[in-house]
MOPAC internal coordinates of N, CA, C and O (Angstrom, degrees):
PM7 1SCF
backbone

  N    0.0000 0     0.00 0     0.00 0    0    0    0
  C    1.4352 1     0.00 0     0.00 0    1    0    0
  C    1.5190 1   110.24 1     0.00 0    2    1    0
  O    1.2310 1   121.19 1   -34.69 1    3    2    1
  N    1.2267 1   115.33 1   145.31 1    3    2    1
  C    1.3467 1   121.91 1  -178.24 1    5    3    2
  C    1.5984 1   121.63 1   -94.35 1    6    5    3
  O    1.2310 1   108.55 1   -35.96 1    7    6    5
  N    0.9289 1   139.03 1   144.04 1    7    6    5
  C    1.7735 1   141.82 1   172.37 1    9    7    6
  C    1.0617 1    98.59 1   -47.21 1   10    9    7
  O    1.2310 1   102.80 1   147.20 1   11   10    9
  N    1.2506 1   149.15 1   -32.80 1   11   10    9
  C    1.8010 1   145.48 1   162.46 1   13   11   10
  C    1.6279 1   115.14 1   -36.71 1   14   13   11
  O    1.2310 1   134.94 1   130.84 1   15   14   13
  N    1.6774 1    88.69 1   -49.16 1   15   14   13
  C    1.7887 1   101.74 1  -153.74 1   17   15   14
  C    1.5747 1    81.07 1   -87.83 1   18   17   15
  O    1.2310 1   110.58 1   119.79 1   19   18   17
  N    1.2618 1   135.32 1   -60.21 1   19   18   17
  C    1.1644 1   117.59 1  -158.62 1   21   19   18
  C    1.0390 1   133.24 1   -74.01 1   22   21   19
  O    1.2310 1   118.59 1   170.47 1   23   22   21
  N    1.4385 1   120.29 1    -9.53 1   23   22   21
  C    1.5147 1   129.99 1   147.31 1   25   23   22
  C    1.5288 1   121.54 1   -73.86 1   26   25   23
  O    1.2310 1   127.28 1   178.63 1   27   26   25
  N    1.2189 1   103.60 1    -1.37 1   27   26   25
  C    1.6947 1   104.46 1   172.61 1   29   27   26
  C    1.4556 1   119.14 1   -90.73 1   30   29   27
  O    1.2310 1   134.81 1   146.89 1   31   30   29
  N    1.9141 1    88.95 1   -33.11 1   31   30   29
  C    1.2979 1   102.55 1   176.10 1   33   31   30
  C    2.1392 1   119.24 1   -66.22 1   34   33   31
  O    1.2310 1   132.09 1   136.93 1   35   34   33
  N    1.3646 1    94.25 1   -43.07 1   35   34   33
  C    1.2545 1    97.95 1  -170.60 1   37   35   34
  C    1.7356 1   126.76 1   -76.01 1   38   37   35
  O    1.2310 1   130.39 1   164.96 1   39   38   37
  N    1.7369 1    97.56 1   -15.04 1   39   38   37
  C    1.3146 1   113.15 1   177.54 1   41   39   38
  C    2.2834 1    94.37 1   -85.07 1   42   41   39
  O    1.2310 1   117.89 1   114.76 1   43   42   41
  N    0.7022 1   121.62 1   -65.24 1   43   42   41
  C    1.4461 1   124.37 1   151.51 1   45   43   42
  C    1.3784 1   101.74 1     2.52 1   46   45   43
  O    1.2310 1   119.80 1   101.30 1   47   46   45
  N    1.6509 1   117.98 1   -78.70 1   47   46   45
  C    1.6945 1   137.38 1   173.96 1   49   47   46
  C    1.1530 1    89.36 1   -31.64 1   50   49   47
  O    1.2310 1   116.17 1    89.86 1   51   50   49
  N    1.6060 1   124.89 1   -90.14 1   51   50   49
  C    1.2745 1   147.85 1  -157.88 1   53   51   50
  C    1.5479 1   103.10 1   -21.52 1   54   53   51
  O    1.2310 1   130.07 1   112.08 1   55   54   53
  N    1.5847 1    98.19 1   -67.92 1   55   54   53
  C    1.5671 1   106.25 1  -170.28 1   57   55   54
  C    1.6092 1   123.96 1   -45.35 1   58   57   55
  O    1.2310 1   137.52 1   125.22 1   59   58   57
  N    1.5844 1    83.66 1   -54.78 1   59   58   57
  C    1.7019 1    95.13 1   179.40 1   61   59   58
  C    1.2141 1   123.91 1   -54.89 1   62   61   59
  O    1.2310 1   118.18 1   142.05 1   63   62   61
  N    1.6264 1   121.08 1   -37.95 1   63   62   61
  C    1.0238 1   131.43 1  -176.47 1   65   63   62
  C    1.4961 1   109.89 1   -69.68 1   66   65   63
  O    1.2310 1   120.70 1   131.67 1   67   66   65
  N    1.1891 1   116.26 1   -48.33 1   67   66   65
  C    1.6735 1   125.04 1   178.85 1   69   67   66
  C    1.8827 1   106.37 1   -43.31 1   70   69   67
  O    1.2310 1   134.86 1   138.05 1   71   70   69
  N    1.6463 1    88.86 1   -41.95 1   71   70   69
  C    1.6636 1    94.53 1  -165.05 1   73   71   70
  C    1.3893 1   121.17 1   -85.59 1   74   73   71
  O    1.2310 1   123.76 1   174.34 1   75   74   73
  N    1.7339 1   110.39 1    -5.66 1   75   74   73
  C    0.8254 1   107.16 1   163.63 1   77   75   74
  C    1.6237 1   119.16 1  -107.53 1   78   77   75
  O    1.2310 1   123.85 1   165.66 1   79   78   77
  N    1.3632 1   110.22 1   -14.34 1   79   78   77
  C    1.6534 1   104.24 1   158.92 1   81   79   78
  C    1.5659 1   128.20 1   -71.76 1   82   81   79
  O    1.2310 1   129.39 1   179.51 1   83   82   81
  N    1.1337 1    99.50 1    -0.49 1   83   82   81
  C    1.9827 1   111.96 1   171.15 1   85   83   82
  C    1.6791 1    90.51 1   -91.94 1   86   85   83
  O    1.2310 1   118.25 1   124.02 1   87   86   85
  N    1.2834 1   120.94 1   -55.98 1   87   86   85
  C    1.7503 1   102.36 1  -173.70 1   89   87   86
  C    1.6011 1   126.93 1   -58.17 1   90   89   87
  O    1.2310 1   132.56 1   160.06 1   91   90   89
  N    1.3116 1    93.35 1   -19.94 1   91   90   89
  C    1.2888 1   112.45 1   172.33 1   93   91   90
  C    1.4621 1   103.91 1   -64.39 1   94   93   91
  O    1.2310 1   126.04 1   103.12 1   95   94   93
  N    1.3709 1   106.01 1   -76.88 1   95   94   93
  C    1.0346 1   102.87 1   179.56 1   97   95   94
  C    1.7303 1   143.04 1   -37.47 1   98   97   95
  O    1.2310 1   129.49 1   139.49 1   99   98   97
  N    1.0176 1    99.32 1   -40.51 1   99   98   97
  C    1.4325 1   143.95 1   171.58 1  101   99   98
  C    1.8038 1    97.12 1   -45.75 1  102  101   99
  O    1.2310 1   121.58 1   119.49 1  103  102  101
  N    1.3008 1   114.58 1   -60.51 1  103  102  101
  C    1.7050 1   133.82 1  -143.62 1  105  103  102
  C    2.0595 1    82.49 1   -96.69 1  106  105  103
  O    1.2310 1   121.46 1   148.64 1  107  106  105
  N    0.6966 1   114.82 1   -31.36 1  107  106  105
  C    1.6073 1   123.80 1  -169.71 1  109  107  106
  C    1.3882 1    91.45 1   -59.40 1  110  109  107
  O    1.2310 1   130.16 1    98.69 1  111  110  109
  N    1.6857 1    98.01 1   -81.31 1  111  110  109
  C    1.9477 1   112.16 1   177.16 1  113  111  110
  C    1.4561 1    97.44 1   -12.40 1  114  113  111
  O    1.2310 1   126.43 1   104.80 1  115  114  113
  N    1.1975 1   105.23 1   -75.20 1  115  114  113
  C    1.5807 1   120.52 1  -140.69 1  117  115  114
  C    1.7026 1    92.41 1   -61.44 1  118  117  115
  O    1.2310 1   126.58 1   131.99 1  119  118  117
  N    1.0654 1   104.96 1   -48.01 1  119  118  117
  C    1.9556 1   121.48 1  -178.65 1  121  119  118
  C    1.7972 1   103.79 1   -47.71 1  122  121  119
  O    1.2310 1   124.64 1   150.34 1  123  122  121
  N    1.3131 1   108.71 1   -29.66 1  123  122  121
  C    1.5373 1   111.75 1  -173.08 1  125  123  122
  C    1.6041 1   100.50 1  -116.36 1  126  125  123
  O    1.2310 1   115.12 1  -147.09 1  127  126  125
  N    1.2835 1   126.86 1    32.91 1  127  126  125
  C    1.1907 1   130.21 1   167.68 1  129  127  126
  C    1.2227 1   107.61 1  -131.82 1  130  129  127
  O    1.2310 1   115.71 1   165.21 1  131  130  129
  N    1.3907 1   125.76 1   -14.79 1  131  130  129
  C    1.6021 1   127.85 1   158.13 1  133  131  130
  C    1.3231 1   125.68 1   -81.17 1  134  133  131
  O    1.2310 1   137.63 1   147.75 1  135  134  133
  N    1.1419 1    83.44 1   -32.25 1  135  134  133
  C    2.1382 1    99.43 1   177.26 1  137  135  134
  C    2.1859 1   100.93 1   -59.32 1  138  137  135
  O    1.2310 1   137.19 1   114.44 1  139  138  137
  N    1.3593 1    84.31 1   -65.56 1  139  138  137
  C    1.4676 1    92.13 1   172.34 1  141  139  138
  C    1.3138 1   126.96 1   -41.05 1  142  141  139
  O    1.2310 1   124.15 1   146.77 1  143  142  141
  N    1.5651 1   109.63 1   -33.23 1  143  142  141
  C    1.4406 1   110.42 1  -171.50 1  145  143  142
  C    1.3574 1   114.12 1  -108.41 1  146  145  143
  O    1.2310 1   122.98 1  -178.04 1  147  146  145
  N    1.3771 1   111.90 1     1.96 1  147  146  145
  C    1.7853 1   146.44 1   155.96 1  149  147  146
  C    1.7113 1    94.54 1   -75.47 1  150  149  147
  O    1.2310 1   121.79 1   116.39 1  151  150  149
  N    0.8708 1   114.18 1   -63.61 1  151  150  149
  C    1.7756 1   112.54 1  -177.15 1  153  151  150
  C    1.7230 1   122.32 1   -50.09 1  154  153  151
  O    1.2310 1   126.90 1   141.16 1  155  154  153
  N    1.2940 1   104.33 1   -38.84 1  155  154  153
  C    1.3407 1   128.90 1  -166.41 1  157  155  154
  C    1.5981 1   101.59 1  -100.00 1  158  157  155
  O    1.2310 1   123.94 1   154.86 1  159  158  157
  N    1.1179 1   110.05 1   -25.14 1  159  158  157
  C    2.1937 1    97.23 1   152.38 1  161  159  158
  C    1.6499 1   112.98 1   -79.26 1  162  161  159
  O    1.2310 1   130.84 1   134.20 1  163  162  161
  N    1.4753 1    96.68 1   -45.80 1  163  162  161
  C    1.9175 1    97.79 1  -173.81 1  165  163  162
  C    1.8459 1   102.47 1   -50.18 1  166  165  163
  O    1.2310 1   123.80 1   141.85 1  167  166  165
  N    1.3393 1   110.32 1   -38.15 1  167  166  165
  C    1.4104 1   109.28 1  -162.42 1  169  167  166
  C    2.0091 1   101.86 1   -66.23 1  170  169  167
  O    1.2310 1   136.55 1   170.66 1  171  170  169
  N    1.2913 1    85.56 1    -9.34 1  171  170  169
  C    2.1313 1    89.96 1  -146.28 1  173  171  170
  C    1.7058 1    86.45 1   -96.37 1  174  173  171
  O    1.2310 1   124.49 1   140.63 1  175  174  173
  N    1.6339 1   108.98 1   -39.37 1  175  174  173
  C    1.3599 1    99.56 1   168.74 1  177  175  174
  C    1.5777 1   136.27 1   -66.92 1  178  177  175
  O    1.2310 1   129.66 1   154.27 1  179  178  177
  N    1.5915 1    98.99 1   -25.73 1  179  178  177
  C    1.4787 1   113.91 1   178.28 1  181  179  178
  C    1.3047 1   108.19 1   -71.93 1  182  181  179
  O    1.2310 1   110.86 1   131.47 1  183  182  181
  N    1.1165 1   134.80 1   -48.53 1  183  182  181
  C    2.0763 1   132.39 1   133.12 1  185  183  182
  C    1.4099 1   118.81 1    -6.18 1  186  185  183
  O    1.2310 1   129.87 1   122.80 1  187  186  185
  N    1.4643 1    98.58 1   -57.20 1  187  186  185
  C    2.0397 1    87.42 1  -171.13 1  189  187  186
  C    1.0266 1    94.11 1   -68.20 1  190  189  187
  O    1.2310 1   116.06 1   124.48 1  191  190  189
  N    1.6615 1   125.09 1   -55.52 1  191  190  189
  C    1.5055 1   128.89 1  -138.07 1  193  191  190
  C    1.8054 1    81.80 1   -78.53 1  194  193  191
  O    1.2310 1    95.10 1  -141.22 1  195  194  193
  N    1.1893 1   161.10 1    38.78 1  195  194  193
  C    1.6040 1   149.80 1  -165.70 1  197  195  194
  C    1.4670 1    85.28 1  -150.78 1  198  197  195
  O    1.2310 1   102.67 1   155.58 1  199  198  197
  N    1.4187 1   149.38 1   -24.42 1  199  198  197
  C    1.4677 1   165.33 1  -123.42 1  201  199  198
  C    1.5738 1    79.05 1  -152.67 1  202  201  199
  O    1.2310 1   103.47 1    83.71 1  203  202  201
  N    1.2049 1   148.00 1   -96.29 1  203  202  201
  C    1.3472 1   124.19 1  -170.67 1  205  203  202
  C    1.5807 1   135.65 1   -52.64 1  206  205  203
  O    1.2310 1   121.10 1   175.00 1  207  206  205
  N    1.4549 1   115.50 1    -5.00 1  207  206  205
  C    1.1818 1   130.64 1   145.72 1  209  207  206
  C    1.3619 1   152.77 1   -58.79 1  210  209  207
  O    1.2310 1   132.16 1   175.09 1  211  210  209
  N    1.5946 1    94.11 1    -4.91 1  211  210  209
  C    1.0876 1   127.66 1  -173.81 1  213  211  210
  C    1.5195 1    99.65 1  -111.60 1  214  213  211
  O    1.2310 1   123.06 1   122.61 1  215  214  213
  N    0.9821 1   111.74 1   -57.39 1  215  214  213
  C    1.8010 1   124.70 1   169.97 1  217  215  214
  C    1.5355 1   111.65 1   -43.28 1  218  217  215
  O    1.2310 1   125.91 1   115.97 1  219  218  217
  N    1.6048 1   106.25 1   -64.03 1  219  218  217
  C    1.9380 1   103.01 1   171.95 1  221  219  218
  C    1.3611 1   118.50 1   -69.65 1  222  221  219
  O    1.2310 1   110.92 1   176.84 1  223  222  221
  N    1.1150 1   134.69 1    -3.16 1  223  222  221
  C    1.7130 1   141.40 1   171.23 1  225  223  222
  C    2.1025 1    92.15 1   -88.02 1  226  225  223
  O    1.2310 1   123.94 1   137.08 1  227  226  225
  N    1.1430 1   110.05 1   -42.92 1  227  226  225
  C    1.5806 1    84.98 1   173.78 1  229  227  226
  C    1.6279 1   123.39 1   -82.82 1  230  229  227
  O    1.2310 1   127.09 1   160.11 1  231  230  229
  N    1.0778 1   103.97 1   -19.89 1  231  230  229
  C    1.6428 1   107.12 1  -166.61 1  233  231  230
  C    1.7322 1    96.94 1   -84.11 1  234  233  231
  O    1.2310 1   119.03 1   142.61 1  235  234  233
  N    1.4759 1   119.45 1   -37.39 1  235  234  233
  C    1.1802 1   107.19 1   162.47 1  237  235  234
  C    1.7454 1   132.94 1   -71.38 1  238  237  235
  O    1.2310 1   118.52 1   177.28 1  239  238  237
  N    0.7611 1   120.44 1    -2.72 1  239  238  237
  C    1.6663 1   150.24 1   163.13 1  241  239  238
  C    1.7521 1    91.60 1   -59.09 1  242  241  239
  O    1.2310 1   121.62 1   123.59 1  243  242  241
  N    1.2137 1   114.51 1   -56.41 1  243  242  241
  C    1.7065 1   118.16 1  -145.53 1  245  243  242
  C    1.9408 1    81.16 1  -101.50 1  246  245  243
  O    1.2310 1   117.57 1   167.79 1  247  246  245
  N    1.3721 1   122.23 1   -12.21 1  247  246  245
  C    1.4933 1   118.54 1   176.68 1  249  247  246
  C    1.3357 1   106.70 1   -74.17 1  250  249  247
  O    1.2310 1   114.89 1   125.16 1  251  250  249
  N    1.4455 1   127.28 1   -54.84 1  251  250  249
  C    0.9406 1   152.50 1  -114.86 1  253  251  250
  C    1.8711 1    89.49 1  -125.47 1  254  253  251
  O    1.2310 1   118.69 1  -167.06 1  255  254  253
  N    1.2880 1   120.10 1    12.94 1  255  254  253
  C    1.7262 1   117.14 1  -174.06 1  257  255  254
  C    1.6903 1   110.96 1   -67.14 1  258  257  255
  O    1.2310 1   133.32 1    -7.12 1  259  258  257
  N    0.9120 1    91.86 1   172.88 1  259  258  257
  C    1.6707 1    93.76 1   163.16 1  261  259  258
  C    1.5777 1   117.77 1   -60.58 1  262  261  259
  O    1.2310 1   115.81 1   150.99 1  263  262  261
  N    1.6105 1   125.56 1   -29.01 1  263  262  261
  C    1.1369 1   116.97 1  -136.92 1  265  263  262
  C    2.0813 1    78.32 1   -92.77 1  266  265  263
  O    1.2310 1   125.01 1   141.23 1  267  266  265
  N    1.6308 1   107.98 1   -38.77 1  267  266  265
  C    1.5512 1   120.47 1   177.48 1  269  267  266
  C    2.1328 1    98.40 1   -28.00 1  270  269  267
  O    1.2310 1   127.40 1   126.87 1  271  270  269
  N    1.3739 1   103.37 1   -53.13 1  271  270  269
  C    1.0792 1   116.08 1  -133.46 1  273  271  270
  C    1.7488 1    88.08 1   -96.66 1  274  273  271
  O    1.2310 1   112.08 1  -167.65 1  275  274  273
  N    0.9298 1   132.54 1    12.35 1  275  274  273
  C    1.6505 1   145.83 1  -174.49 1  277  275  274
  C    1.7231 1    82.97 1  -125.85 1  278  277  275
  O    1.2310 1   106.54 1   122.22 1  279  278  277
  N    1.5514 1   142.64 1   -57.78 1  279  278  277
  C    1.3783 1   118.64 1  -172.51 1  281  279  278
  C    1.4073 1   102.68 1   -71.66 1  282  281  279
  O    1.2310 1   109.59 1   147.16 1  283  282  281
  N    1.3166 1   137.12 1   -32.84 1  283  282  281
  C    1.5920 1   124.48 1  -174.20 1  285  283  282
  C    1.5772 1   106.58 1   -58.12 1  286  285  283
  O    1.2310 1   122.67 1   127.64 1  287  286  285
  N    1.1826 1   112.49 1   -52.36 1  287  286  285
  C    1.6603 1   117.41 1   179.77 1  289  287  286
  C    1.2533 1   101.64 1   -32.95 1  290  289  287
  O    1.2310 1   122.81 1   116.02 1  291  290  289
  N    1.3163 1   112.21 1   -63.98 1  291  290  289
  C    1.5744 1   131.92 1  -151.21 1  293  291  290
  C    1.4956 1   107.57 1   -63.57 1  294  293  291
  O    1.2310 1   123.69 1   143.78 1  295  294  293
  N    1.4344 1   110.53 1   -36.22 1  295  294  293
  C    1.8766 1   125.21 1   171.49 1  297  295  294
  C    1.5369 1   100.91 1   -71.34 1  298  297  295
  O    1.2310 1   117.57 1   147.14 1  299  298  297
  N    1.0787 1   122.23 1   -32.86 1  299  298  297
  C    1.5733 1   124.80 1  -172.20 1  301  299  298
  C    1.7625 1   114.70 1   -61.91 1  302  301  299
  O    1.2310 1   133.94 1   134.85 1  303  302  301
  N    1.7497 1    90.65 1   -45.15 1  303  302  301
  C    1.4105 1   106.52 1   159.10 1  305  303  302
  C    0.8171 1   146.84 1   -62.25 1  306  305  303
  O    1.2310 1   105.30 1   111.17 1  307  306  305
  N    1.1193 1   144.82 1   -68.83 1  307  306  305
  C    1.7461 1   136.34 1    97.13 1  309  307  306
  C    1.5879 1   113.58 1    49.39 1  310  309  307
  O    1.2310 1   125.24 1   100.80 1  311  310  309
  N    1.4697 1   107.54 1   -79.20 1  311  310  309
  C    1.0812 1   105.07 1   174.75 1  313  311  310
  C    1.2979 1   130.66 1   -78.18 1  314  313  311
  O    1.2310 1   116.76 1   153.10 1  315  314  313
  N    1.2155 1   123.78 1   -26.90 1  315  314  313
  C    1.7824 1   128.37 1   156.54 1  317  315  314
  C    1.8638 1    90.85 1   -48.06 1  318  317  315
  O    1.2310 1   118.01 1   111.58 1  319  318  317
  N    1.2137 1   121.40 1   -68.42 1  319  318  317
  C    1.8586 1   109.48 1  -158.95 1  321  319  318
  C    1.6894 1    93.56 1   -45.38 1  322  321  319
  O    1.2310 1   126.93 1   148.59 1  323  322  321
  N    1.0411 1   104.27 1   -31.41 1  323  322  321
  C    1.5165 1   101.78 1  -152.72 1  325  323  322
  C    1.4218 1   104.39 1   -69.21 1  326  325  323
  O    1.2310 1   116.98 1   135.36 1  327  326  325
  N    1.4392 1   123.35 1   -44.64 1  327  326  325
  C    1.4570 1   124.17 1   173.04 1  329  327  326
  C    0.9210 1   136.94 1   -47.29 1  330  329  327
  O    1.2310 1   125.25 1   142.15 1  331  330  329
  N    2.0200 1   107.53 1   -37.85 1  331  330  329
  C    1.2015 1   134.37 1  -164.02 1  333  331  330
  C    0.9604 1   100.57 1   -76.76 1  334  333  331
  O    1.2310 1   119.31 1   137.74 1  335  334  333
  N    1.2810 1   118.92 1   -42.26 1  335  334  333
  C    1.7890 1   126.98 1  -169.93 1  337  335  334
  C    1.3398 1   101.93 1   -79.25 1  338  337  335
  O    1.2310 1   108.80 1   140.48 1  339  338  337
  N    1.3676 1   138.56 1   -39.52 1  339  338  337
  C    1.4016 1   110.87 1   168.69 1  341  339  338
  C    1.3680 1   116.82 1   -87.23 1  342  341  339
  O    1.2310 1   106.23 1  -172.65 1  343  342  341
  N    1.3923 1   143.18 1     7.35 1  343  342  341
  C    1.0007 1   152.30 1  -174.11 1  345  343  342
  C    2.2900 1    95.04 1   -75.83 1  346  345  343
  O    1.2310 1   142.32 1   116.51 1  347  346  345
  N    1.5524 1    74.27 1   -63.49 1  347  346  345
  C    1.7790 1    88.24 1   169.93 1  349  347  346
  C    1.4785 1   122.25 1   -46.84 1  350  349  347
  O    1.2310 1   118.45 1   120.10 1  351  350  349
  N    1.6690 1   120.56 1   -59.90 1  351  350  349
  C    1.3246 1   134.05 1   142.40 1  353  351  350
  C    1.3137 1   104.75 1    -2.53 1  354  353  351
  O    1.2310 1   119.58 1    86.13 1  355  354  353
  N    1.2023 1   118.40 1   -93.87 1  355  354  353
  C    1.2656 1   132.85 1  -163.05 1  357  355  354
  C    1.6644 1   120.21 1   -45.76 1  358  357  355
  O    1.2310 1   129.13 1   131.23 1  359  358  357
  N    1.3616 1   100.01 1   -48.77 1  359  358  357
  C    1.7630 1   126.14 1   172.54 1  361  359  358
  C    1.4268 1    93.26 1   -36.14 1  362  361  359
  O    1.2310 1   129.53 1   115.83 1  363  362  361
  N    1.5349 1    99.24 1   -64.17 1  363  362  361
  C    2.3084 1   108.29 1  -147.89 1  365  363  362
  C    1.8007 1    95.12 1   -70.84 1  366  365  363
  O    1.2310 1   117.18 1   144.18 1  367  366  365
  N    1.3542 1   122.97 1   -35.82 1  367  366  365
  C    1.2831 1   131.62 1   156.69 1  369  367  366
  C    1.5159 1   123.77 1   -25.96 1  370  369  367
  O    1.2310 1   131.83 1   116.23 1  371  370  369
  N    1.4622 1    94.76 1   -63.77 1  371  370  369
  C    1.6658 1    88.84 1  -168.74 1  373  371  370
  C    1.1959 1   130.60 1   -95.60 1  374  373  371
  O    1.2310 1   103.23 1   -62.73 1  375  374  373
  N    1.5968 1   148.41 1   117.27 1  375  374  373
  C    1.1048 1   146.03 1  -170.84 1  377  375  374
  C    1.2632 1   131.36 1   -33.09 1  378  377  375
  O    1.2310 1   120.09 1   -64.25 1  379  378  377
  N    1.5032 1   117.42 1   115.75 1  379  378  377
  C    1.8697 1   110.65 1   171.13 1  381  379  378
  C    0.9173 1   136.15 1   -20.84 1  382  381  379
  O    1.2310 1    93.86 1   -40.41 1  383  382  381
  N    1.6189 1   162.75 1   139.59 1  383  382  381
  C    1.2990 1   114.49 1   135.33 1  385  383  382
  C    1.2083 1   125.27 1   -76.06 1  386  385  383
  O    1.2310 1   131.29 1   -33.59 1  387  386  385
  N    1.4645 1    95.81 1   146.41 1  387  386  385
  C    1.6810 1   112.03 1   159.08 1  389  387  386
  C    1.6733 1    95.62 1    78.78 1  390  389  387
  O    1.2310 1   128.75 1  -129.65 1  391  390  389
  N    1.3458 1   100.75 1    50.35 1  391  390  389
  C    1.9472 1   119.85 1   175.57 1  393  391  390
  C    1.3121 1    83.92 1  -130.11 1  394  393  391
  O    1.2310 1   120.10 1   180.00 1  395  394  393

């Protein structure tokens, strides 16, 4: 190879390399301007979802009333009659022994 070619060759290098460390560069920016604007929703969502926390701490307040806690009893009851009565059911059902 001649001192012609190999300075043609290496300025060649030069170029490419330049042009591809600007795209780089270039693609980075943009790479750290999405992140940022990825950061700046997570932050905006961690807001709502901190703002609806406030919302399910009251609505469970109004779940959780006295009057909630007078119908659970009342289902509790309910279901004891309910056992008893087939418990009984079951009794008049099944044969004595030694009848």
């Amino acid at each position: 190879m001649t001192l012609h070619n190999q300075s043609h060759e290496s300025a060649a290098f030069e170029q490419e390399r330049t042009r591809l460390v600007g795209e780089i560069t270039q693609e980075l920016g943009q790479l750290i301007a999405n992140v940022n604007l990825l950061n700046r929703n997570l932050e905006t969502i961690i807001t709502i979802g901190q703002d609806f926390e406030q919302l399910s701490q009251l609505w469970q307040s109004f779940h959780t009333s006295p009057f909630q806690e007078q119908l659970q009893q009342e289902l509790l009851r309910l279901e004891e009659a309910e056992s008893v009565a087939t418990v009984e059911i079951h009794e008049r059902a099944s044969p004595v022994d030694g009848e």
